[in-house]
C-alpha positions in Angstrom: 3.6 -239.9 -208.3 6.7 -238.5 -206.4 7.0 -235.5 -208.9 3.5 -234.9 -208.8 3.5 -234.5 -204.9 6.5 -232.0 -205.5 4.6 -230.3 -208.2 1.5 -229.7 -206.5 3.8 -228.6 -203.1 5.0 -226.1 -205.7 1.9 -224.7 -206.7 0.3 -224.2 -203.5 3.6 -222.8 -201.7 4.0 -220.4 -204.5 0.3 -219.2 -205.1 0.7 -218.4 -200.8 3.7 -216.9 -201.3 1.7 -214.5 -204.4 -0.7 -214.2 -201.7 1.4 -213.0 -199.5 1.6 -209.4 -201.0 -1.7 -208.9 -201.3 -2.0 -207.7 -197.3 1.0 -205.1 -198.5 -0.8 -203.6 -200.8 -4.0 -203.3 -199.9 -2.2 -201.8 -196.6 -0.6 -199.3 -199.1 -3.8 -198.4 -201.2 -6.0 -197.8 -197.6 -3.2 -195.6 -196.0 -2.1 -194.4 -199.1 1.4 -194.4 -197.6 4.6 -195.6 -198.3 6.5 -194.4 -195.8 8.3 -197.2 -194.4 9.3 -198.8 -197.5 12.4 -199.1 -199.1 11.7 -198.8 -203.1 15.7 -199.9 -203.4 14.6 -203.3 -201.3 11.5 -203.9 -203.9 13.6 -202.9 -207.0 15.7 -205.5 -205.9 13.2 -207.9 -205.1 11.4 -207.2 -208.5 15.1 -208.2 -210.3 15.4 -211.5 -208.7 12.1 -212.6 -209.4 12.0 -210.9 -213.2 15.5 -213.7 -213.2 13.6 -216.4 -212.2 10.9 -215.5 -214.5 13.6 -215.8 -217.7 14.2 -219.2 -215.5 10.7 -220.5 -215.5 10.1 -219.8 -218.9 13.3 -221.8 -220.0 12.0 -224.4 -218.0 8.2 -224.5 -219.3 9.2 -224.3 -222.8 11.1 -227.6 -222.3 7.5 -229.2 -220.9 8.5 -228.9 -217.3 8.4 -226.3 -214.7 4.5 -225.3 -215.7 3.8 -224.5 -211.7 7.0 -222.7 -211.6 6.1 -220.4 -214.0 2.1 -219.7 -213.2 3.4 -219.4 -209.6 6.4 -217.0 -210.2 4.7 -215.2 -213.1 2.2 -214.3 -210.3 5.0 -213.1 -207.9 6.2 -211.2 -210.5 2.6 -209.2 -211.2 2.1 -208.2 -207.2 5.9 -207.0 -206.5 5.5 -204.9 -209.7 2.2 -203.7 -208.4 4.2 -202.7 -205.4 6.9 -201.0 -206.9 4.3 -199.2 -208.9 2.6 -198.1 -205.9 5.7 -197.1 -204.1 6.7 -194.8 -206.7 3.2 -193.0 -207.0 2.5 -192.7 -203.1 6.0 -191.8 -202.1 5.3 -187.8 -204.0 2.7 -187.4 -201.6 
């Protein structure tokens, strides 16, 4: 029951921390503007989670860690998205 609590804390913190992005970038696609960000800051942010990622996936494969991934896995999807925007707005 304990590791279930912790589980499902896991799950919802990390879908709001997906979330969380999704202001950013629809910010970025209504302005079209990327201005104020730092691409070095999101490149590095992108690393760190694509680590965890190789984490998660260690961890899932051995039958735990299943939130941890889905979560993290989404984290990874939006800062890429980011990045990606970044790179084509900031020619402009």
């Amino acid at each position: 029951m304990h590791a279930m609590l912790f589980s499902i804390m896991q799950l919802i913190g990390g879908i709001i921390l997906s979330l969380g992005w999704i202001p950013q970038i629809i910010q970025i696609v209504k302005s079209k503007s990327v201005a104020d960000l730092s691409l070095k800051s999101y490149l590095l942010i992108l690393l760190g989670i694509s680590l965890m990622e190789a984490y998660a996936i260690s961890l899932a494969v051995t039958g735990v860690g299943l939130a941890f991934l889905i979560t993290n896995t989404m984290s990874l999807c939006v800062v890429l998205l980011v990045n990606i925007l970044i790179v084509r707005y900031r020619t402009r």
